[in-house]
C-alpha positions in Angstrom: -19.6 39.6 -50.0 -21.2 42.2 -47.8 -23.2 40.5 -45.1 -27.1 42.1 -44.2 -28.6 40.4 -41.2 -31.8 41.0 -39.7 -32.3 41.2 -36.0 -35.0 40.1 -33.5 -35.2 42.1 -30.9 -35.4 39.2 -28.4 -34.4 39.4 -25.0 -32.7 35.6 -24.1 -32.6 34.4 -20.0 -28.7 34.0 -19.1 -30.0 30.2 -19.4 -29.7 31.1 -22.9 -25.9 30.9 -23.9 -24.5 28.5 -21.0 -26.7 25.7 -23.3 -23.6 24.9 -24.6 -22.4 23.2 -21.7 -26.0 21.2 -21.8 -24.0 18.2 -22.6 -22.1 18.3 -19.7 -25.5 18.7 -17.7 -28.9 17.0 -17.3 -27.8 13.4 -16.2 -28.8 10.2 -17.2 -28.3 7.2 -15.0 -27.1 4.9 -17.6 -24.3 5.4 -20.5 -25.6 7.9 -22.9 -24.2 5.5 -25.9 -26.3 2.8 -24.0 -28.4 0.3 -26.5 -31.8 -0.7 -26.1 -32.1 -4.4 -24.6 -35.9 -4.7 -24.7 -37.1 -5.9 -27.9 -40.5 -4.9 -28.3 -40.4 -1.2 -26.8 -38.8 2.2 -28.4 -39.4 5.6 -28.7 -40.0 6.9 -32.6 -41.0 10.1 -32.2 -42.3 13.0 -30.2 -44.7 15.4 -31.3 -45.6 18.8 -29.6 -48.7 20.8 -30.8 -48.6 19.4 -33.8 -44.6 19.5 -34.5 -43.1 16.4 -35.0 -39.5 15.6 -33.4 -38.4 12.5 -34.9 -36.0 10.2 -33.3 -32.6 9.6 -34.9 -31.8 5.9 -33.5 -34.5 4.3 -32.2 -32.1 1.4 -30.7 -30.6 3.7 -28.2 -31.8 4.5 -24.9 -30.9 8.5 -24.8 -31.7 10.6 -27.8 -30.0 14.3 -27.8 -32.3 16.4 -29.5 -31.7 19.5 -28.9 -30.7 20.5 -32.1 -34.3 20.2 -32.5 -36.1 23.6 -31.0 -39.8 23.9 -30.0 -41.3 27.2 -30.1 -43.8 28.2 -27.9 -45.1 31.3 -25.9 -45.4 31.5 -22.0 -48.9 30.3 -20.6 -49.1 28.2 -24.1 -51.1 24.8 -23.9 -48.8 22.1 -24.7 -49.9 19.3 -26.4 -48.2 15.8 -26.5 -48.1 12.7 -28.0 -45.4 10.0 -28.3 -44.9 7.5 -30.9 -44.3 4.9 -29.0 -43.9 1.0 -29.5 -45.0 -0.8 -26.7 -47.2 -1.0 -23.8 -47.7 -0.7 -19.6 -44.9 1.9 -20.0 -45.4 5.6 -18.4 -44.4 9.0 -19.4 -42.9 12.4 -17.6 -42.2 15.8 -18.9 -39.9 18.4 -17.3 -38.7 21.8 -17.7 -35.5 23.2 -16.5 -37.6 26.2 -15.9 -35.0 28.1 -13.6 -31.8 26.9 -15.8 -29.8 25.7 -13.3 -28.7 22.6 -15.4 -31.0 19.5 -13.4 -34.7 18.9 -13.6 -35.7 19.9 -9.8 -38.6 17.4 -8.7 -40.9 17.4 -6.1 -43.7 14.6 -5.2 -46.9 15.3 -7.0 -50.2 16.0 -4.8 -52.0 12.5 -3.5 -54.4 12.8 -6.3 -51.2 13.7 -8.7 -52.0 17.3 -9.4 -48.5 19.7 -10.2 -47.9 22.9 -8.2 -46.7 25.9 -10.3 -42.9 25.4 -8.8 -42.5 21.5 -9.3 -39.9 20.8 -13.1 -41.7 18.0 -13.8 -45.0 19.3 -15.7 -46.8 16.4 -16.9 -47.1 12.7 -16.1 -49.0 9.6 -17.6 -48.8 7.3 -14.4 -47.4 7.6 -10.6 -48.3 5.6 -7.7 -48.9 7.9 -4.9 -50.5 7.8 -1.2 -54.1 8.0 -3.0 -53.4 5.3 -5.6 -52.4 5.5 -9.2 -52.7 8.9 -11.1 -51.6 10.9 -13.7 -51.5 14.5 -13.8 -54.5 15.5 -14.6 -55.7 13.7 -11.7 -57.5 11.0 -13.2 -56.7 7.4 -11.7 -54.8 5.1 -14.2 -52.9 1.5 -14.0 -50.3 3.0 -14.9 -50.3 1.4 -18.3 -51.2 4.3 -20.4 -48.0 5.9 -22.4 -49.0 9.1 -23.7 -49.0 12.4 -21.5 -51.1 14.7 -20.5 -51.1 18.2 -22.0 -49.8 20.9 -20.0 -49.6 24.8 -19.6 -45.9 26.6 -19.6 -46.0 28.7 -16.5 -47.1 32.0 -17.8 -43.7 33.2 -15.3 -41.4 31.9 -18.2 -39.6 34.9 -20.0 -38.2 34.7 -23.4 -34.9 32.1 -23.7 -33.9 28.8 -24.4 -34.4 26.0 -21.7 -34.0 22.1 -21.5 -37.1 20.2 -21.6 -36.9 16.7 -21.1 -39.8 13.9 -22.1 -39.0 10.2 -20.6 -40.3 6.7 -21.2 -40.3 4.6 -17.7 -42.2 2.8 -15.2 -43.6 4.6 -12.3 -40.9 7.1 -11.4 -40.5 10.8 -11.5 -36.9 10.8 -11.2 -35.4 12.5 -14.4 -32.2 10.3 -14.8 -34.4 7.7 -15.4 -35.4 4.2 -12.6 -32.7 2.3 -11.8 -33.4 -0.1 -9.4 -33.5 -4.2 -9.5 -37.1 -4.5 -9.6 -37.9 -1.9 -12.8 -35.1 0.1 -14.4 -35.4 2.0 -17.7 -32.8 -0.5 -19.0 -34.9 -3.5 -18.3 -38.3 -2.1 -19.0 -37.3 -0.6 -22.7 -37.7 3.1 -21.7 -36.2 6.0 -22.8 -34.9 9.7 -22.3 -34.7 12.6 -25.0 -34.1 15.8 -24.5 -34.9 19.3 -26.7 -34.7 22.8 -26.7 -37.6 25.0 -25.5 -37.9 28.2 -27.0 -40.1 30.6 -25.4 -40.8 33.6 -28.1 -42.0 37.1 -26.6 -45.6 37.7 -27.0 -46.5 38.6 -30.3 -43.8 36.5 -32.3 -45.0 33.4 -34.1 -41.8 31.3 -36.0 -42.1 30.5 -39.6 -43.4 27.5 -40.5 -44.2 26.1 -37.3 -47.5 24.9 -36.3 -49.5 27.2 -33.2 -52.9 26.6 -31.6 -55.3 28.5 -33.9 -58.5 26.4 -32.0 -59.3 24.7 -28.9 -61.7 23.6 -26.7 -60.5 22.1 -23.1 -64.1 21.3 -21.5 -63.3 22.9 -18.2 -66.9 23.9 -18.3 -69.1 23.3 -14.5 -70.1 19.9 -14.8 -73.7 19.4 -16.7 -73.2 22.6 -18.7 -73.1 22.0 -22.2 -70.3 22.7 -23.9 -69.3 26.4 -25.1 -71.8 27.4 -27.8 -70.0 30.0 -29.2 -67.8 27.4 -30.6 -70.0 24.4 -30.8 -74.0 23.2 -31.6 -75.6 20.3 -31.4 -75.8 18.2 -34.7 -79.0 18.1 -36.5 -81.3 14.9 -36.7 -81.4 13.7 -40.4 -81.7 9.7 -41.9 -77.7 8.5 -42.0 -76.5 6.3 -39.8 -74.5 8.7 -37.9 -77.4 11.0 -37.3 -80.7 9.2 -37.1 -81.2 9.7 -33.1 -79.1 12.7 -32.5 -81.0 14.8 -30.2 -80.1 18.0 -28.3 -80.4 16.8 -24.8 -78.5 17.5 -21.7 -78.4 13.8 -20.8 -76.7 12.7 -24.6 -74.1 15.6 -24.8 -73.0 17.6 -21.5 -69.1 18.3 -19.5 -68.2 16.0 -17.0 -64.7 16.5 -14.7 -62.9 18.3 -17.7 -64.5 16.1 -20.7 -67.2 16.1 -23.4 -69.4 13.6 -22.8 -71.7 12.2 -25.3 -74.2 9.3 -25.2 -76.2 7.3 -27.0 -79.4 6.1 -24.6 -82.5 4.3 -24.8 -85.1 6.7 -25.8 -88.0 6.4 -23.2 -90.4 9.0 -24.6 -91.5 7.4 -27.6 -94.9 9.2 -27.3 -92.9 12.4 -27.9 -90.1 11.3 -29.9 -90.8 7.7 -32.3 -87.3 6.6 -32.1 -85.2 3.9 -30.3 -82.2 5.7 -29.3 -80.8 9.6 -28.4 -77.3 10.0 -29.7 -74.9 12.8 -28.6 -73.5 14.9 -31.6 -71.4 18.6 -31.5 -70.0 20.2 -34.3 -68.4 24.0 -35.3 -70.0 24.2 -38.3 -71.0 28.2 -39.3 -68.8 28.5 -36.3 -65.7 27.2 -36.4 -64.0 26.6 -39.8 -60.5 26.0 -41.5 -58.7 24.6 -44.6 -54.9 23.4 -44.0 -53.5 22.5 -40.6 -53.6 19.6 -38.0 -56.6 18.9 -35.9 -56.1 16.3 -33.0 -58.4 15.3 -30.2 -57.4 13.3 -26.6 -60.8 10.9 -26.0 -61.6 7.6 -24.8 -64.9 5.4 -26.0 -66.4 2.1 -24.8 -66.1 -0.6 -26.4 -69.5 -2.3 -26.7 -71.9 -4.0 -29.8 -73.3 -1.7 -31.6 -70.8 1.0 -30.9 -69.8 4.0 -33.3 -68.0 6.7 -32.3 -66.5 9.1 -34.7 -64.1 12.4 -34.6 -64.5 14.1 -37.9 -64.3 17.0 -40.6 -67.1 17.4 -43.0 -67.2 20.7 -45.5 -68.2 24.2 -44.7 -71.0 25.5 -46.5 -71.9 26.3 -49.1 -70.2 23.0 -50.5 -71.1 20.5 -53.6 -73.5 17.4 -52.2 -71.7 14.4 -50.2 -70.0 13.0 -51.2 -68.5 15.3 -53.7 -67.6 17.9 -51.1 -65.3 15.5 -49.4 -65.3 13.9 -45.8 -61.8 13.6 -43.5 -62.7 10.6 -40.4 -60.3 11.4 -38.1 -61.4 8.9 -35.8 -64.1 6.1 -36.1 -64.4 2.8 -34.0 -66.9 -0.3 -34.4 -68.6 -2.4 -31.7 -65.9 -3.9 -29.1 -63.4 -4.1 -31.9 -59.6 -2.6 -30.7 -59.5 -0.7 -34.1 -59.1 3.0 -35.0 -60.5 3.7 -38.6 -59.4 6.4 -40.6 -60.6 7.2 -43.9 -61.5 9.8 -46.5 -64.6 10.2 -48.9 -65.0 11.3 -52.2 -66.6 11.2 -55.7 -63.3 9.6 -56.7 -64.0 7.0 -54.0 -67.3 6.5 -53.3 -68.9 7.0 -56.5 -65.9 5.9 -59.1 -65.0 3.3 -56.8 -61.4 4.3 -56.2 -60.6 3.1 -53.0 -56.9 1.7 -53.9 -55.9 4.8 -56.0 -54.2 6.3 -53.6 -55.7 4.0 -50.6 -58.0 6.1 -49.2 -58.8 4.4 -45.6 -56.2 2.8 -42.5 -56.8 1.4 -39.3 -54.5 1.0 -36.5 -54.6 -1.1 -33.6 -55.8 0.2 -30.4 -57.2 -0.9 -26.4 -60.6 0.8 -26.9 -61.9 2.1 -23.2 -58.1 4.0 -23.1 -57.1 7.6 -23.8 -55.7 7.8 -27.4 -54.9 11.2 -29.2 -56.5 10.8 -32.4 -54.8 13.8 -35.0 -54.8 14.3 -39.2 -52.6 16.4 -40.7 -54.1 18.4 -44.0 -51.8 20.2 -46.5 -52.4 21.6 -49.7 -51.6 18.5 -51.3 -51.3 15.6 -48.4 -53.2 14.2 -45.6 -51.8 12.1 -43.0 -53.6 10.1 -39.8 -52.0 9.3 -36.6 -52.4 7.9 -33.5 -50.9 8.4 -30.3 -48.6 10.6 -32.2 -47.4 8.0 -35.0 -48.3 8.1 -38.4 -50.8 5.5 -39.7 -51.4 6.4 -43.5 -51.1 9.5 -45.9 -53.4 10.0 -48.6 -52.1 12.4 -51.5 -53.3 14.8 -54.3 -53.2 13.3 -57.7 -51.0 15.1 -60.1 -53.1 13.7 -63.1 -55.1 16.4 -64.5 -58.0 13.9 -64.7 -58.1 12.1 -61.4 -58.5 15.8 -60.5 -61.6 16.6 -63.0 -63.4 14.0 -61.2 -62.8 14.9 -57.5 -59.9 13.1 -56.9 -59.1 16.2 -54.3 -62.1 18.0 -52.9 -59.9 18.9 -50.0 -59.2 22.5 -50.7 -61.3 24.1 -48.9 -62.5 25.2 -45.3 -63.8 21.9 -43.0 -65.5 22.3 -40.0 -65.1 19.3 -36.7 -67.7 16.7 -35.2 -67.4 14.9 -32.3 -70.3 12.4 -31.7 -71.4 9.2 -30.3 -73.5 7.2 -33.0 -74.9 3.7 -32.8 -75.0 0.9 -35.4 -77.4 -0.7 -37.8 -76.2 -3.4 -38.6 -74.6 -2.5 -41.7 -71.0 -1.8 -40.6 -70.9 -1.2 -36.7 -74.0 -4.0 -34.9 -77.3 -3.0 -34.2 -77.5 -1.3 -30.4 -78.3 -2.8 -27.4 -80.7 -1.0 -26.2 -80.1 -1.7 -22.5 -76.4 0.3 -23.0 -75.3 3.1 -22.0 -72.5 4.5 -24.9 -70.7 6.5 -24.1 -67.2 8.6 -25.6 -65.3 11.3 -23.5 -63.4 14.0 -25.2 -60.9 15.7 -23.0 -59.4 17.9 -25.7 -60.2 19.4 -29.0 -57.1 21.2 -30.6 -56.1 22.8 -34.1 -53.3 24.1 -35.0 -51.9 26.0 -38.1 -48.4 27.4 -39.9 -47.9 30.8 -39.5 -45.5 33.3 -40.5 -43.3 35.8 -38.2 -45.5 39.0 -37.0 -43.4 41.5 -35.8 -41.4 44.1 -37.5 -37.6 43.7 -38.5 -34.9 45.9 -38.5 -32.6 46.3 -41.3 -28.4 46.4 -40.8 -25.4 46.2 -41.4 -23.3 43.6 -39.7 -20.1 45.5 -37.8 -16.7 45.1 -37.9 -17.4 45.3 -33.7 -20.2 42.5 -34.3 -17.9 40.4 -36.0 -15.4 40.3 -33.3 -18.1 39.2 -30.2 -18.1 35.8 -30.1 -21.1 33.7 -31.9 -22.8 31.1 -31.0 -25.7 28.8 -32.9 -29.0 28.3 -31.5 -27.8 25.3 -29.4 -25.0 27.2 -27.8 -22.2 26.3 -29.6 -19.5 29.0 -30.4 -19.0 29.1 -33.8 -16.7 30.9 -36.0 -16.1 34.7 -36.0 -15.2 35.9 -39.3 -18.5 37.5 -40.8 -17.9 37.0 -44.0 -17.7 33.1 -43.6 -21.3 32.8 -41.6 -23.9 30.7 -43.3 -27.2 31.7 -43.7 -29.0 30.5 -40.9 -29.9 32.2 -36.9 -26.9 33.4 -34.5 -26.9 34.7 -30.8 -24.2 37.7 -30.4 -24.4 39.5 -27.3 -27.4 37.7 -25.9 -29.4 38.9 -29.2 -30.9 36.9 -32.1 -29.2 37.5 -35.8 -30.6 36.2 -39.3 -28.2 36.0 -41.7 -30.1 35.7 -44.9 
């Protein structure tokens, strides 16, 4: 059989070919075949905008992933999470970004900030001259697991190159800590490492989720958050909404974050009503149907507490709660609980609540960073937290469960982030002498997308078939054309599709 291959016209840094002596690079400073000897810690996955790595043994300590490939673009935001089991653990990121087979590390700034040369390109804990940081800056106890996002250096050109994430305690060294006092080994850390793929501008790679939507809050302080993408939520007689007001002082940017409030209202003259409540949303903004939509925030934990990070339909749409509703994110009074539920006529109304189950919690250390994210497909929605799934909820395939709204979620949502107070029906009644308060660091979405740029049509050469061929991880397979599997080759330092 005649072989037709396609070819990308990618050009691949010399870092691209010598991956196949990867193994042989990248150290670890334990046994590679090493088993875990902490009971109650392990890596189960990594997730990267949305793309979820999975991890193959969760017993051992180093996980070689890099048959696994994320692609990206230079000057991409990257956003992580790590399912993770276990606590007062930190986490580091690094990039081999010049390819010369180890992670090169210098000591972040006093307040834990990364210059544009240092590998190591995000961190959830250091101690450092200034105190505890991570690195965004902020001050931690270096008990929070899940990095920060970060941006690939807009200097990267297109290639293949090591990126490593790593579970340990206060240490940027990439082999992982290894002294009396706190080594990986002890502690229940871990190392993986996977392929970076940075794509030329323009190319997107099938089926692989992309940023689509974001909002980072690096407005000036007291500004109000971007209003070509968001408004303030409008006042109406739910729960949620009763006191929402458009205020500065409930719903404003702060060092990096959304902030919204709930207060005391002290201008009852004006305004009859106990509270002001902070509320944004994208709707006749911001809209989408299918994809993953996650959010990096924090809330205090306090009575009367009620926080939420949600979807509701764009309209025009049927009345609530026909439409549907998707909670990302919802928390209760000082309870360490994340709710996550869903709303329908086949819920609400018929009572349905068990048929599929239709609401998850998981638990959580309220007053911390957590990465809240739901994953919407055409026929499956799934929460997680912190980058591990919690609960799925899927389409019926009954044609009747489906004539009475079983699945209203087939059409375009739009996002809310708000702080909401209690009333005593499910979160407490407020204290009015609190100040509420949630911050929002983040506010991504991202979506599958299919490859952009034109292909080229060939035939593949009896000179082709001679060069030696290697597979996306580097390894030199066989040369005979006619026995290649479909799947992506590298001859000559260019990209090959055999279909």
């Amino acid at each position: 059989m005649k072989l037709h291959l396609h070819k990308y016209f990618l050009s691949f840094l010399v870092c691209m070919l010598p991956a196949m002596a990867w193994a042989d690079d990248y150290p670890v400073a334990f046994d590679k075949n090493a088993n875990r000897t902490h009971a109650e810690r392990k890596l189960n996955s990594i997730t990267l905008n949305g793309n979820i790595y999975r991890v193959k043994n969760v017993m051992k300590m180093y996980h070689d992933l890099t048959d696994s490939v994320f692609y990206a673009h230079a000057g991409d935001i990257v956003s992580p999470a790590l399912g993770f089991t276990g606590r007062w653990m930190d986490s580091y990121i690094y990039i081999d970004k010049d390819c010369n087979g180890q992670f090169d590390v210098t000591t972040p700034e006093a307040n834990g900030l990364l210059t544009d040369d240092n590998e190591l390109v995000s961190f959830s804990g250091l101690t450092l001259s200034g105190g505890g940081y991570n690195s965004y800056g902020e001050v931690t106890n270096l008990s929070q697991v899940q990095p920060p996002s970060f941006t690939l250096p807009a200097s990267l050109q297109p290639g293949l190159y090591r990126m490593r994430i790593k579970v340990d305690w206060d240490s940027t060294d990439p082999a992982g800590r290894m002294d009396n006092a706190n080594s990986i080994l002890k502690n229940g850390g871990a190392i993986a490492d996977i392929t970076l793929q940075i794509l030329p501008a323009g190319k997107q790679q099938v089926g692989k989720y992309v940023m689509v939507f974001n909002d980072e809050f690096n407005q000036p302080d007291g500004s109000r958050p971007d209003d070509t993408k968001w408004k303030s939520s409008v006042r109406r007689g739910s729960t949620w909404n009763r006191f929402i007001s458009d205020t500065d002082e409930v719903a404003f940017i702060d060092n990096g974050h959304l902030v919204c409030r709930a207060i005391a209202n002290t201008d009852k003259a004006n305004d009859p009503v106990d509270m002001l409540t902070g509320s944004m949303e994208t709707q006749n903004k911001y809209s989408f149907t299918y994809g993953r939509a996650e959010a990096r925030l924090k809330t205090l934990p306090h009575r009367g507490n009620f926080p939420a990070f949600w979807m509701m339909p764009q309209p025009p749409t049927q009345k609530w709660p026909n439409g549907g509703e998707i909670d990302i994110f919802e928390a209760i009074d000082a309870q360490a609980t994340a709710f996550h539920t869903l709303h329908s006529h086949w819920i609400n109304d018929l009572g349905n609540k068990n048929n599929p189950k239709y609401s998850f919690n998981e638990n959580v250390t309220q007053g911390e960073w957590h990465i809240f994210a739901v994953e919407w497909t055409k026929d499956l929605i799934t929460f997680f937290v912190d980058g591990t799934s919690v609960g799925s909820y899927a389409k019926s395939i009954n044609a009747s469960h489906l004539e009475n709204g079983q699945w209203p979620f087939d059409h375009a949502f739009y996002l809310i982030l708000n702080q909401s107070v209690g009333d005593g029906s499910w979160a407490q009644a407020p204290d009015l002498t609190f100040t509420y308060e949630t911050r929002f660091d983040w506010v991504r979405v991202f979506q599958q997308v299919e490859l952009t740029n034109g292909i080229n049509d060939i035939t593949f050469s009896s000179q082709q078939a001679s060069d030696a061929i290697y597979d996306l991880q580097g390894r030199k397979v066989r040369n005979d054309g006619e026995t290649l599997a479909k799947g992506i080759y590298i001859i000559n330092g260019k990209k090959w599709l055999v279909k």
